[in-house]
N, C-alpha and C positions, 0 to 999 in steps of 0.2 A: 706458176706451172699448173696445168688444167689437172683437178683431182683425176686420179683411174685407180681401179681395183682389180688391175692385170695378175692375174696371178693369183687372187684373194677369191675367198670363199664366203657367202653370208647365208644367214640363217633369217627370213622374215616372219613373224609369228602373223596369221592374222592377213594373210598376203591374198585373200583371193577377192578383195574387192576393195573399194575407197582406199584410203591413204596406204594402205599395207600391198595394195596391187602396184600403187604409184611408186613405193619405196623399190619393189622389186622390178618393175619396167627400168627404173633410173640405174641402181648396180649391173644389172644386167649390161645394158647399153654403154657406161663406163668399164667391164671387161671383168666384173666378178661372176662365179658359177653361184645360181643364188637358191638355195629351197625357199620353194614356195610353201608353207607352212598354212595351213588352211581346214578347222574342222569340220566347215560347211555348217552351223547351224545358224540358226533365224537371230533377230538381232538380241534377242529373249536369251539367247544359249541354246534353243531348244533344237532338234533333228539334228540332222548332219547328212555331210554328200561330200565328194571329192570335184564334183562337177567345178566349182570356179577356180580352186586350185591347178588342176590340169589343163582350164582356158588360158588362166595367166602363163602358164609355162610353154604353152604351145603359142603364144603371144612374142614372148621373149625367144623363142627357136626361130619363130619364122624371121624374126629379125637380126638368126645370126648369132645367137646368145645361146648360152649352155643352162639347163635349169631342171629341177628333177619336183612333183609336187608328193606333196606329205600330208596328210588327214589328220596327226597327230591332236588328240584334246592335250593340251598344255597342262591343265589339271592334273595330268595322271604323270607324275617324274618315272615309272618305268617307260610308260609309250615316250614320253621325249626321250631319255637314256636311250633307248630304243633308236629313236630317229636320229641322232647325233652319233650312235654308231652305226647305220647304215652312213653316215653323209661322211663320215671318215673312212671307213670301208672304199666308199665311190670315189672322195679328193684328197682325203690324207691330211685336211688339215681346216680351221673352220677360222674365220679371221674376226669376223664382224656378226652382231647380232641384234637385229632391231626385233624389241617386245613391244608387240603393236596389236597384241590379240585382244579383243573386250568384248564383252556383251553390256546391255545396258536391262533396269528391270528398275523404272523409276516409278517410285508413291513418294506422297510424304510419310516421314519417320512413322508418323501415329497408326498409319496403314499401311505400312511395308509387314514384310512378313519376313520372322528372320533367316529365313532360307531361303529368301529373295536375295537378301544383306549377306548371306556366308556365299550365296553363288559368284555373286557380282568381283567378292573381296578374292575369291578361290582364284577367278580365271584374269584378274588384272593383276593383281597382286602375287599370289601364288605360283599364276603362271610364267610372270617375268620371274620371280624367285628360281621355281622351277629348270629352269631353259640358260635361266644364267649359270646354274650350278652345274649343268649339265657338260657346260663349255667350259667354265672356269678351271678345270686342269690341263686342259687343251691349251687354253690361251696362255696358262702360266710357263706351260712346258715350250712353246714357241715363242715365249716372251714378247708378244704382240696380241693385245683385243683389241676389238673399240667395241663396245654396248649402249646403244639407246634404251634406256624408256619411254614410255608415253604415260607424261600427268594430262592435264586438264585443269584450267580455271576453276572447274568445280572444287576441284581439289583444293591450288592453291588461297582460292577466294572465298568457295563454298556457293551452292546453286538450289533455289529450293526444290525439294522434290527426289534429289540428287544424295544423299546421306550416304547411301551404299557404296555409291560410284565413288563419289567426293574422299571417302575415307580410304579406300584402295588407292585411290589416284595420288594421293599424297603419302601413303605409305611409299609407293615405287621411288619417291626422292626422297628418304630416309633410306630406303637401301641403296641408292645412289650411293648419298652423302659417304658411308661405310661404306662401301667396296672401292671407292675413289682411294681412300686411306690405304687398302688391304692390296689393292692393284698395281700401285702406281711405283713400286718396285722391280714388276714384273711388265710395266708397258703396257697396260691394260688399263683404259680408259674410259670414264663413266659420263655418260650425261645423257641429260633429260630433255625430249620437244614436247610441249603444249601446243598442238593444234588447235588453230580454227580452221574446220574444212568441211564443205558438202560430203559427207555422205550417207548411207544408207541408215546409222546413227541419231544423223540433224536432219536430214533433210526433211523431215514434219514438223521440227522447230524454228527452221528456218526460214525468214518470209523468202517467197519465193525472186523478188524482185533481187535478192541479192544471190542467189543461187550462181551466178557466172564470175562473180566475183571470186568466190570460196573453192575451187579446185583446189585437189589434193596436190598437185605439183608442185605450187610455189612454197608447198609446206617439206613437199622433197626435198627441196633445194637444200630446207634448212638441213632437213635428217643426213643428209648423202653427205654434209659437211662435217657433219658430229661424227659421221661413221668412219671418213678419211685418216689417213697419216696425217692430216695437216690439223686437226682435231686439236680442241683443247681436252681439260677434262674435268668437271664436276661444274657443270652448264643447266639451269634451265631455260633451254630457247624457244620463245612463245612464238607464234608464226600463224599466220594468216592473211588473205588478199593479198598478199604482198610484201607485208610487214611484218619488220621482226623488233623484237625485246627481250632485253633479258631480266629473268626474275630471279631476284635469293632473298633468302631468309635472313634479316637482320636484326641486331640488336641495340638495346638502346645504351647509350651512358650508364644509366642508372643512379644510382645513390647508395652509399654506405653508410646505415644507419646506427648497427651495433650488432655485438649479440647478443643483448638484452632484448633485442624488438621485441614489441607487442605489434598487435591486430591493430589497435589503436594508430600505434607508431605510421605502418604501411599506408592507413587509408589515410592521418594528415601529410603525410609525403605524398601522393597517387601523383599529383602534377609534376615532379620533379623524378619520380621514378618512372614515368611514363612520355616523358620531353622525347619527343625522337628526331631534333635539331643536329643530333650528334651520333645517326647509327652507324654502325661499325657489321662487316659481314663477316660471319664466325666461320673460320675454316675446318673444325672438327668441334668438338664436346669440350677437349680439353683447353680451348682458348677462351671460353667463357667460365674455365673456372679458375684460368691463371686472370682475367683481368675481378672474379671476386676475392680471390688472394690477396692482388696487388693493391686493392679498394681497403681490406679490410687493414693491412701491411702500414699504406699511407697512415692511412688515420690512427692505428699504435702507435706510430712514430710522432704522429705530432701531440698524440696528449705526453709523451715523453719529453720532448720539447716544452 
């Protein structure tokens, strides 16, 4: 059955150009009322303007779609608060919320400046915090979310240059991971895309020869799925040219040494506590400490034996 959001409301942070215009052209056209969410600043964070948020919405009108735009800085949880009760006010109800706002402010560590590092961490990090709190009694009380984030490679592999961004980017799947737990009683669904996609962001970093490859669309396709009833939930889904993968966080076997270890003990074990022939993917906190429980359990047992 073909995904639609007949009936559904979203919220795009971040929507009035590259991937964040693409996510809100796709809901739109599938049958959701969508705020275009958009502070207007430079890729730095810096100015502001409502100019491409109101392009994008009058984009989606002329095609027949319902869309209202928002200036809101993400940063500030009264102005979102603010914008989340205008957009209930207008539809009564808010379904879906892709956090897809960022700026970008790259040095290396040694010359970044840490107000570079607190911006960057405030409006990717903060501002999905932000927007998601904002929603999250809404969604509870309807018993229906779905929430995107936006990591990044940077994040989960790390990118030189990138420290600020990188750390924000992989906090958003740490809050992920938690709110999956906290939601999923209430039908409220968490997951995360990792784009690769042209836009105003890459397009300096990216040679240009591959420029027609990297549209933001085909990385829609992924987000509009994550955003669906048909949705899973605690995903991160990489997406680019075309392609997709999925990334988690896993662990390894390990080894249970005692609890007596020393320093000593760790570093002639590192080969066998670092073996990852045998990872396992942790579904909360408390699975990695029921399998050191059960490591430490066996082996009392058998010196009893």
């Amino acid at each position: 059955m073909a995904i639609s959001f007949d009936g559904q409301v979203a919220i795009v942070t971040g929507a009035g150009g590259g991937l964040g215009r693409s996510h809100a052209l796709e809901l739109a056209a599938r049958g959701a009322k969508v705020v275009v969410n958009d502070f207007g600043g430079a890729v730095d964070g810096s100015g502001g303007s409502s100019a491409a948020a109101n392009a994008v919405v009058a984009e989606i009108e002329a095609a027949g779609g319902t869309a209202m735009a928002d200036g809101t800085d993400v940063t500030n949880l009264d102005s979102v608060d603010a914008m989340v009760a205008k957009v209930m006010d207008a539809w009564g109800r808010i379904d879906v919320l892709i956090n897809n706002a960022g700026i970008l402010r790259d040095k290396s560590f040694n010359n970044m400046e840490i107000s570079d590092f607190q911006m960057v961490v405030d409006v990717h990090l903060m501002g999905s915090a932000n927007c998601t709190k904002a929603v999250w009694a809404i969604m509870r009380e309807q018993n229906y979310g779905r929430i995107v984030m936006t990591t990044s490679a940077s994040g989960l592999y790390g990118n030189f240059g990138q420290a600020n961004y990188g750390a924000a980017k992989m906090g958003v799947v740490g809050l992920m991971n938690t709110l999956v737990l906290e939601g999923r009683k209430n039908n409220i669904f968490i997951n995360t895309i990792a784009p690769v996609a042209l836009t105003r962001m890459t397009e300096e970093i990216i040679p240009a020869e591959f420029h027609a490859m990297l549209e933001p669309e085909s990385v829609t396709a992924g987000v509009v799925y994550l955003a669906s009833d048909q949705a899973p939930t605690r995903n991160i889904l990489c997406a680019g040219a075309g392609s997709f993968a999925r990334a988690a966080i896993q662990e390894s076997e390990g080894l249970h040494i005692g609890l007596d270890v020393s320093a000593d003990d760790v570093a002639g074990n590192w080969d066998k506590i670092s073996d990852l022939s045998s990872l396992q993917e942790m579904n909360g906190a408390s699975d990695q400490t029921q399998k050191f429980i059960q490591q430490a359990a066996e082996a009392a047992q058998k010196k009893q034996d």
